[in-house]
Each structure stands twice: as structure tokens, then as C-alpha cells.
BADOFI-644446 format. One record per atom (N, C-alpha, C): y, z, x. Coordinates in steps of 0.02 Angstrom, whole numbers, always signed. Example, Ala and Ser with C-alpha at 12.3 -4.5 7.8 and 13.67 -1.06 7.14 Angstrom:
<rs>
(r (-284; +390; +660))
(r (-225; +390; +615))
(r (-165; +390; +660))
(r (-112; +354; +642))
(r (-53; +357; +684))
(r (+2; +394; +645))
</rs>
This chain:
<rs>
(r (-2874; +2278; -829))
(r (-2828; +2334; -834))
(r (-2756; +2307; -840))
(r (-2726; +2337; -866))
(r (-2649; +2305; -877))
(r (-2598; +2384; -891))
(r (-2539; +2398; -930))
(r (-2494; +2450; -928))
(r (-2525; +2485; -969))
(r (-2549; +2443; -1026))
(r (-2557; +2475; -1093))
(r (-2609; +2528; -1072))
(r (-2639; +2518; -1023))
(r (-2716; +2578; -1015))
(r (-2686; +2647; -987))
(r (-2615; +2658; -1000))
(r (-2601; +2705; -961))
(r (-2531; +2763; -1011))
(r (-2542; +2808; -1007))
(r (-2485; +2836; -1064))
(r (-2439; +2884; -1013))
(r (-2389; +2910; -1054))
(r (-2331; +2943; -1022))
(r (-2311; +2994; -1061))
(r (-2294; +3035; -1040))
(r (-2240; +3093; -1096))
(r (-2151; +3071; -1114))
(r (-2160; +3051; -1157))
(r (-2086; +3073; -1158))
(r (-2021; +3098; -1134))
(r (-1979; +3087; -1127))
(r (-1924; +3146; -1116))
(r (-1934; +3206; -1146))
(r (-1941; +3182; -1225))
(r (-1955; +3248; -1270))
(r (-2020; +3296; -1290))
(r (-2033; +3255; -1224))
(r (-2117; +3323; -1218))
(r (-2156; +3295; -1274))
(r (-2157; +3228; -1291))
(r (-2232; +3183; -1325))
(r (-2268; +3134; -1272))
(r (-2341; +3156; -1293))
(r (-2372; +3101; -1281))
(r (-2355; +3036; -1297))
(r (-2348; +2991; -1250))
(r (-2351; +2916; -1280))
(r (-2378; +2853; -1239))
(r (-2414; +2830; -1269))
(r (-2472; +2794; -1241))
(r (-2435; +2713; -1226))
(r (-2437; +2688; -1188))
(r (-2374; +2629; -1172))
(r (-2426; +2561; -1211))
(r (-2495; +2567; -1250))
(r (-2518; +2518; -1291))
(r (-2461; +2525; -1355))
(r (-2432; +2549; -1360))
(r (-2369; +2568; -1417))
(r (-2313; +2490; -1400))
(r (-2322; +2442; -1353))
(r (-2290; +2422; -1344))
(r (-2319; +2364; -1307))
(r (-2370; +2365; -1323))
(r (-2419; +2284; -1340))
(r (-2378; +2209; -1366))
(r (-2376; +2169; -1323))
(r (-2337; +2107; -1361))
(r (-2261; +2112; -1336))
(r (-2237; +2160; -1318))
(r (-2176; +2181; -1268))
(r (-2171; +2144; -1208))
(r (-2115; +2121; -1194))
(r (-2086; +2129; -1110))
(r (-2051; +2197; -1098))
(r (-2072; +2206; -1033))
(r (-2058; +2281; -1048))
(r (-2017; +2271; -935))
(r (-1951; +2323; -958))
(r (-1951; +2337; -871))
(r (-1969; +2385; -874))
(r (-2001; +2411; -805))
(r (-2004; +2485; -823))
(r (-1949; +2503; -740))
(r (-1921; +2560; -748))
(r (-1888; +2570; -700))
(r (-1896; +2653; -674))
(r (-1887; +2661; -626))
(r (-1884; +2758; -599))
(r (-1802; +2764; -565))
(r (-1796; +2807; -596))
(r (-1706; +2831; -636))
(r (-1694; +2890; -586))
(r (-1620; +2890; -589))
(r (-1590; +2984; -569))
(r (-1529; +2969; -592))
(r (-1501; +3007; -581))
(r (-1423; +3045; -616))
(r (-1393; +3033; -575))
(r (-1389; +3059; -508))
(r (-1352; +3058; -440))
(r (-1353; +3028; -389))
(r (-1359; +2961; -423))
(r (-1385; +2927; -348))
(r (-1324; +2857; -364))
(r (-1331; +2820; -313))
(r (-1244; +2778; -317))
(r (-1279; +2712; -333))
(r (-1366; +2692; -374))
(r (-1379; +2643; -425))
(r (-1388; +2677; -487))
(r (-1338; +2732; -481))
(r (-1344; +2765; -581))
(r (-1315; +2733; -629))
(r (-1262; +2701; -598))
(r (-1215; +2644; -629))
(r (-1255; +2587; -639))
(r (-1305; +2572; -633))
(r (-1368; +2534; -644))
(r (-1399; +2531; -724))
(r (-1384; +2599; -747))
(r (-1389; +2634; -824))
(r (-1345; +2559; -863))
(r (-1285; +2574; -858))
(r (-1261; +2546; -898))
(r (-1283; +2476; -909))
(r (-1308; +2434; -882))
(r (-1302; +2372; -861))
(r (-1378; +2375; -889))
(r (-1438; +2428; -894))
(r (-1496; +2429; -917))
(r (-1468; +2415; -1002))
(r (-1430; +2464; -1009))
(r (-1425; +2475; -1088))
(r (-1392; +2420; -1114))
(r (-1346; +2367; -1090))
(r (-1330; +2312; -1100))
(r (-1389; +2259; -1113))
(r (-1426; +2281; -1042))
(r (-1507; +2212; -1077))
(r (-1538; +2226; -1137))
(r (-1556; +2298; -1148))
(r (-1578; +2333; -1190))
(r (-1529; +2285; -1256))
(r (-1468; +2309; -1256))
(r (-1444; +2274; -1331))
(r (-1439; +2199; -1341))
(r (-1444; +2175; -1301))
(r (-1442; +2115; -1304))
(r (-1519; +2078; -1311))
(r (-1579; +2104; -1290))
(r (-1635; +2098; -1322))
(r (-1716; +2116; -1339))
(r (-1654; +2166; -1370))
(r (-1744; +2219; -1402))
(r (-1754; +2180; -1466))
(r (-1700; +2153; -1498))
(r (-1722; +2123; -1553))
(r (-1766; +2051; -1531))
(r (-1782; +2052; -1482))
(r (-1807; +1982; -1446))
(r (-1887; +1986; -1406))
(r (-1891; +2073; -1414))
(r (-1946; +2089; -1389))
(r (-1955; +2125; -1307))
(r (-1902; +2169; -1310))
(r (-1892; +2193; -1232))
(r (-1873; +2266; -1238))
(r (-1924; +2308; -1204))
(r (-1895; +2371; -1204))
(r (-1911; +2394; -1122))
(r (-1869; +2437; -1130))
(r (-1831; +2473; -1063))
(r (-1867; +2533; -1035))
(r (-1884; +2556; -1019))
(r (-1948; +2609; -1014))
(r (-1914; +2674; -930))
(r (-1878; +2714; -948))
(r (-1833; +2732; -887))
(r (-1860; +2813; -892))
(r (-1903; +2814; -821))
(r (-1950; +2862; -792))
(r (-1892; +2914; -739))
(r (-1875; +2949; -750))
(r (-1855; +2989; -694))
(r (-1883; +3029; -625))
(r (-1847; +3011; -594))
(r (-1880; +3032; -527))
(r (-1822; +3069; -476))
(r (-1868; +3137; -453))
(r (-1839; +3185; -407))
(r (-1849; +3152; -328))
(r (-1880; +3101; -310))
(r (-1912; +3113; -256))
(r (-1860; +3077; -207))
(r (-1797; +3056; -219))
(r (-1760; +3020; -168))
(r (-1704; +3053; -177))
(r (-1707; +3091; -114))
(r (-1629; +3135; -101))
(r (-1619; +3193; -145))
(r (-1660; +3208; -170))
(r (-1634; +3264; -226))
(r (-1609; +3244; -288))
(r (-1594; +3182; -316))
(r (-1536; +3145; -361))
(r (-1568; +3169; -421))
(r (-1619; +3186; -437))
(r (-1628; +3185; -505))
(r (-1654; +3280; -524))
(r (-1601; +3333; -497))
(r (-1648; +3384; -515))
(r (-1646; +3417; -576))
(r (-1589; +3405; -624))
(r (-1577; +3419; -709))
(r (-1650; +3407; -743))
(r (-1656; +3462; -774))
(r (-1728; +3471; -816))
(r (-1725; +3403; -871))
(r (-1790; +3393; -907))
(r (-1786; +3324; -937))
(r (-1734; +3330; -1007))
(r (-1699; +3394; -1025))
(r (-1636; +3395; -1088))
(r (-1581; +3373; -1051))
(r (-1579; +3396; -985))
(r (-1508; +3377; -947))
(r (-1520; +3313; -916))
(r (-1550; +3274; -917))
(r (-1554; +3184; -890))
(r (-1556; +3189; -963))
(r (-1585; +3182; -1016))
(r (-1580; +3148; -1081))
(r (-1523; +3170; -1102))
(r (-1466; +3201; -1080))
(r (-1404; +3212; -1126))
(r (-1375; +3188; -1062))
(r (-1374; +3179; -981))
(r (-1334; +3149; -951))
(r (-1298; +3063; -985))
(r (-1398; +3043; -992))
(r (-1383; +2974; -992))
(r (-1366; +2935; -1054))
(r (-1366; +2992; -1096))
(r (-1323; +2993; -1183))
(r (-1269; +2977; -1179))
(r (-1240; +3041; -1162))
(r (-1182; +3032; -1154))
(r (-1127; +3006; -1087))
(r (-1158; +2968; -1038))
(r (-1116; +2949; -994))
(r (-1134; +2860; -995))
(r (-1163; +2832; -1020))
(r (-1226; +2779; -1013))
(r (-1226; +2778; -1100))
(r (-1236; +2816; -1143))
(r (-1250; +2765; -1201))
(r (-1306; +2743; -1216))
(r (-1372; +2780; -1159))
(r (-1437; +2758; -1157))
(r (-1477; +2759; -1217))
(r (-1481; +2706; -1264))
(r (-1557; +2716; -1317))
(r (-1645; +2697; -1283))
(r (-1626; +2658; -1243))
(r (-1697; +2637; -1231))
(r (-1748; +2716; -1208))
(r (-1800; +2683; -1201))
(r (-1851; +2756; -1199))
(r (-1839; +2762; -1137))
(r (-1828; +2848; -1128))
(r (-1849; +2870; -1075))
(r (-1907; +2941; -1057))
(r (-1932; +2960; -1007))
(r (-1987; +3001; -995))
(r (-1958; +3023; -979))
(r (-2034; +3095; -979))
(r (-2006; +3122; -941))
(r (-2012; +3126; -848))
(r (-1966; +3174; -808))
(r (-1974; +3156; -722))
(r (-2056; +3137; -714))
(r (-2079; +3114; -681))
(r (-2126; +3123; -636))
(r (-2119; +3087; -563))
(r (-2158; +3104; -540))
(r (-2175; +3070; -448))
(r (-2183; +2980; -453))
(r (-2160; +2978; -415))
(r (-2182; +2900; -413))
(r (-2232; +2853; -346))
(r (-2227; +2907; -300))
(r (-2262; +2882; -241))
(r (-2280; +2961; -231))
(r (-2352; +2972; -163))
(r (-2370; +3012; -143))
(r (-2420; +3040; -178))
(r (-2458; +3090; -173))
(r (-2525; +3117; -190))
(r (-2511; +3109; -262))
(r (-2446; +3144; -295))
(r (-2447; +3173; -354))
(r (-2409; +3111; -400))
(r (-2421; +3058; -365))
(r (-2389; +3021; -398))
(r (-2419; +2976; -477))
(r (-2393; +2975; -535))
(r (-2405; +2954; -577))
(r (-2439; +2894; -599))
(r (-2494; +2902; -629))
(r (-2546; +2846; -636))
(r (-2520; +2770; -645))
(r (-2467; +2763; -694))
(r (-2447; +2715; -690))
(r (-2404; +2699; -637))
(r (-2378; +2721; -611))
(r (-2333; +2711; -548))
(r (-2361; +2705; -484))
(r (-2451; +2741; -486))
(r (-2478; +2687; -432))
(r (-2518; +2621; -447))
(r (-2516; +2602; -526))
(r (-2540; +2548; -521))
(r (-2497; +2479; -533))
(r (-2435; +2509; -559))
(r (-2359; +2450; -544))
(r (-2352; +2413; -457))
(r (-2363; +2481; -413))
(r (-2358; +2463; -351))
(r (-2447; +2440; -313))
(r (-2482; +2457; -350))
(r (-2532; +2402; -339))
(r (-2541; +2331; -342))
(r (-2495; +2326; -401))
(r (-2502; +2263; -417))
(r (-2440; +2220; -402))
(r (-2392; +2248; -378))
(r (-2324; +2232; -353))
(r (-2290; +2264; -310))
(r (-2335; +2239; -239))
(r (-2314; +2286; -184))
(r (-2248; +2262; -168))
(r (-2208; +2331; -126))
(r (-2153; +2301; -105))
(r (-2151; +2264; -51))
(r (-2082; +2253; +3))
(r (-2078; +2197; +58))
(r (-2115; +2213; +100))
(r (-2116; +2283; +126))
(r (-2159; +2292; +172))
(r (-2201; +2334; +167))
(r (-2203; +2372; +116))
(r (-2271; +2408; +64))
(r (-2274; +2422; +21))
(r (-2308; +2454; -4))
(r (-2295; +2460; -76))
(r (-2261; +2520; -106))
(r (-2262; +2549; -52))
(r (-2237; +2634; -80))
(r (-2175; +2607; -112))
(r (-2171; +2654; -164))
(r (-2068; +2645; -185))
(r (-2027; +2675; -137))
(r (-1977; +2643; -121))
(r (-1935; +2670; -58))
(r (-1876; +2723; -89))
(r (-1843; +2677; -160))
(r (-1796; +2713; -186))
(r (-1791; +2716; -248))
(r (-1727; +2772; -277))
(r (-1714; +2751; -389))
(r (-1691; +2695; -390))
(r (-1716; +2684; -445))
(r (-1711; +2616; -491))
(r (-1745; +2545; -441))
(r (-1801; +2561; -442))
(r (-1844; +2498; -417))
(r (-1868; +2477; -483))
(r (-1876; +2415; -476))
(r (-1876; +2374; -588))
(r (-1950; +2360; -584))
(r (-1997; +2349; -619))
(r (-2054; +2312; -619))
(r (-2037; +2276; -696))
(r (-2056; +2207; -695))
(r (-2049; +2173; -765))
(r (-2124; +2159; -774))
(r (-2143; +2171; -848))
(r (-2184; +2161; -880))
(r (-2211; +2125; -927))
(r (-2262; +2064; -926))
(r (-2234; +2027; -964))
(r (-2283; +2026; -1038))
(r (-2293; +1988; -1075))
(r (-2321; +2027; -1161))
(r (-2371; +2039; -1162))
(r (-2423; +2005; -1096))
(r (-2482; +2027; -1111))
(r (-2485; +2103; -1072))
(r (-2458; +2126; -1033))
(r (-2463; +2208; -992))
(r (-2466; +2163; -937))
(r (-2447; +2116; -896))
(r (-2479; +2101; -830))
(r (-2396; +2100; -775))
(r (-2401; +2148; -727))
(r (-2341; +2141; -697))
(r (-2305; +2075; -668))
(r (-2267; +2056; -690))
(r (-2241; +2002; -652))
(r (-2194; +2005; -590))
(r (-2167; +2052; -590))
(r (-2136; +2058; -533))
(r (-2092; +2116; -512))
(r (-2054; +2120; -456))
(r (-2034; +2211; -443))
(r (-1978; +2161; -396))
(r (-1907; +2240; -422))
(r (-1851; +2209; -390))
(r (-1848; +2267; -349))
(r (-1803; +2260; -323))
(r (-1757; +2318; -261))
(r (-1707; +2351; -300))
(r (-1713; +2423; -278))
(r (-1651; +2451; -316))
(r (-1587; +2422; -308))
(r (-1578; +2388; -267))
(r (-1524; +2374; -258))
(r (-1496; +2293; -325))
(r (-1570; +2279; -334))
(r (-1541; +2207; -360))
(r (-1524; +2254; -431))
(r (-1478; +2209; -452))
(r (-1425; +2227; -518))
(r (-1462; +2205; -575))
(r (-1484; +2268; -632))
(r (-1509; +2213; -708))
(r (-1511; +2165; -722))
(r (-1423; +2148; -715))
(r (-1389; +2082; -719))
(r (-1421; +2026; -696))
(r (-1447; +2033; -638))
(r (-1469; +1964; -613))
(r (-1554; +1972; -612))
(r (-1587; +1992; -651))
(r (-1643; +1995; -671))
(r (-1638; +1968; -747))
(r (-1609; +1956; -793))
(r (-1595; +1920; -851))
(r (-1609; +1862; -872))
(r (-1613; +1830; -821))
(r (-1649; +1752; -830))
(r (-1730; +1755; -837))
(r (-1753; +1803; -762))
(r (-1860; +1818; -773))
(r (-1841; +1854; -827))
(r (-1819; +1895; -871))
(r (-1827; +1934; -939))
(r (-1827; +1872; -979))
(r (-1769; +1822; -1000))
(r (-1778; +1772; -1042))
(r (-1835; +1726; -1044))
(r (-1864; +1713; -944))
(r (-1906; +1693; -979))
(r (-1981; +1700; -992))
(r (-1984; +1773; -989))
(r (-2049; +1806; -1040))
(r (-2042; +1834; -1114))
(r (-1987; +1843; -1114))
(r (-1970; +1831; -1199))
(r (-1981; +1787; -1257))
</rs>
């Protein structure tokens, strides 16, 4: 089993099956608008330009479930992070990330990359990097910065 066995919707209300992105390093991250690692965006969309032409896409899942931060329907996060952020990389649409209702792929990221002291996601913008074959390599803390995740991106690229 790996990412690819697992699909997502869109922001824009499509199916999309994450085998679309086979041969990828991929982060995948769970996003909000209002939370004080939103400024996290920008610094995504920076890795993003610097190397999708290299084989890296950005995969940014929104999530309601910490503090309230993310409650704008999925037109109002896709035009937040347009226009404040500059965001091209793909994003979905909200779903859960921990708990009953939580999203298939999002319990098998934290299966396979538990956190420090479990696996549940604690907070937005926890990173999982992915590397070309679908196999997780590793999961940061919201707190750690894109920025210094750039070196494990280079070197699964």
C-alpha cells in the first residue's frame, strides 16, 4: 500500500486520485487560514517554485479541526490562499484529519509516520514528505518551517 491507493477531492469539487502523481515527491500538508503557521503558505509556495520542475508537488488539505482556524467554505480558502499566499500548488478540499471521521489518507500518513508521542495530528500544517515511490518518509511538526525541510525534499528529488 502506498499514497497512490488513495484519492481526494479537490478544492474544486473533483475527484482526484493521488496515483496522478506517481514518480512525485510529494509533501502533503493539513492547512487553515487562521492559525499563526498560515504564514507557513508562503514559504510552501516558494518550495513549490523552486521545484516542481524537479518533480515535487505540494498537496495542501484543509482542516477545521484545530481551534476553529479553518471555517471558510472550500471557494473562500481557495481565494484566501490566492490571493494572500500566491498559492498554485494543489489544494483539497477541508476534510478531518484525526478522529472517527477522519480521512483515509490521513489515517494512513499517521500510520505510517507516527508522531512524538502518537500518532494523532496534534495541529495545522503537520508536513508528511513523500518520496517517488508513494512510501512516507517522514512527518514534521507544525511548527518546523518548509524552509528547513528543503534539504530531505532535495534529497528525494
Amino acid at each position: 500500500m502506498s499514497v497512490y491507493d488513495f484519492s481526494a477531492v479537490t478544492i474544486n469539487g473533483e475527484e482526484k486520485s493521488l496515483s496522478d502523481y506517481r514518480g512525485k515527491v510529494l509533501l502533503i500538508v493539513n492547512t487553515a487560514s487562521k492559525c499563526g503557521f498560515t504564514p507557513q503558505y508562503k514559504e510552501l509556495q516558494m518550495l513549490y517554485e523552486r521545484y516542481r520542475d524537479k518533480g515535487l508537488e505540494i498537496l495542501g488539505f484543509p482542516c477545521n479541526q484545530f481551534g476553529n482556524q479553518e471555517p471558510g467554505s472550500n471557494d473562500e480558502i481557495a481565494s484566501f490562499c490566492q490571493l494572500n499566499y500566491g498559492v498554485s500548488f494543489p489544494m483539497f478540499a477541508k476534510v478531518d484529519v484525526k478522529g472517527p471521521n477522519a480521512h483515509p489518507l490521513f489515517r494512513y500518513l499517521t500510520e505510517q509516520a507516527p508522531g512524538f508521542w502518537n500518532k494523532e495530528i496534534k495541529w495545522n500544517f503537520t508536513k508528511f514528505l513523500i518520496d517517488r515511490d508513494g512510501n512516507v518518509v517522514n512527518r514534521y511538526a507544525p511548527t518546523t518551517s518548509p524552509r528547513k525541510i528543503e534539504k530531505d525534499i532535495e534529497q528525494y528529488l
